[in-house]
N, C-alpha and C positions, 0 to 999 in steps of 0.2 A: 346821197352818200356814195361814195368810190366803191367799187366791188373788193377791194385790197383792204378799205377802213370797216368793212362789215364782221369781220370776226372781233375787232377790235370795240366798236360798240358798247357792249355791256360793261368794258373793263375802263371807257373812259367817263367817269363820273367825277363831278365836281362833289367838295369838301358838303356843300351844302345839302344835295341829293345822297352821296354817302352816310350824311349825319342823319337822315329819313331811313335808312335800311334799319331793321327788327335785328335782331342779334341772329341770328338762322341764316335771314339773307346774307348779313356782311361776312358771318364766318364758311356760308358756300360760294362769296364771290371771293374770298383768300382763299379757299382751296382749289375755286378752278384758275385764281391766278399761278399760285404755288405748280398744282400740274403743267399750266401752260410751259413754265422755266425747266420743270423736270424733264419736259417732251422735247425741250429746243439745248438740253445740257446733254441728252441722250445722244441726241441727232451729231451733236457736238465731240462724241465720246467716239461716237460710229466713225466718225470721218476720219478721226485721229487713229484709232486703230487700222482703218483700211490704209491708210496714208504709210502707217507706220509695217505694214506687211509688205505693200507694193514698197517701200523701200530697200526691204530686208530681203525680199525677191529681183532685184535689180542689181544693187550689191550681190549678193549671191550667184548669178548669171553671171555678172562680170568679172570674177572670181573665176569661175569655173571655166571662164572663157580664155582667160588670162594664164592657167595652169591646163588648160589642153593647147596651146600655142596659137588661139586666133584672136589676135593681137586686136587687128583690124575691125574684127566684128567686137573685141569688148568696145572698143573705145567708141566705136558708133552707140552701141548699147548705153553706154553711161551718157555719152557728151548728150547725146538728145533728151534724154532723160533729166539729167541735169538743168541743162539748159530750157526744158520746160517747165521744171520746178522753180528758177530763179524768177522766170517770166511772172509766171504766176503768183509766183510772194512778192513782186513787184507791183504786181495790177492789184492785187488784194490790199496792198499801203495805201495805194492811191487816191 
């Protein structure tokens, strides 16, 4: 088995082998599946908030950058920024 498919394991049981688990086992193999999604919705949650500060601080730079008169250094600030958030939401479709 693949070193990638080893956490995976115990969560891939067939109808048949599931219908052999005692009531104990199948209701702690739904709560370690349950935690697994809470742990991968969390991680989900984290990114989005960093995501969403490092935006709200880039904006904000550029702002500030824009109302002290260095025109030049906002638009560098944003375009690259930008431009590496597009990249990225593009590779992540793909």
């Amino acid at each position: 088995m693949a070193w990638w498919k080893k956490d995976r394991a115990l969560l891939d049981l067939t109808p048949v082998e599931y219908g052999q688990l005692t009531d104990a086992q199948a209701n702690a193999l739904k709560e370690l599946i349950q935690a697994r999604e809470d742990r991968r919705a969390r991680y989900a949650r984290l990114g989005m908030m960093c995501s969403t500060l490092c935006f709200v601080v880039v904006t904000g730079g550029y702002i500030f950058l824009v109302m002290e008169g260095h025109n030049k250094a906002a638009l560098i600030l944003l375009g690259t920024n930008v431009l590496t958030f597009l990249g990225r939401f593009i590779k992540a479709r793909l």
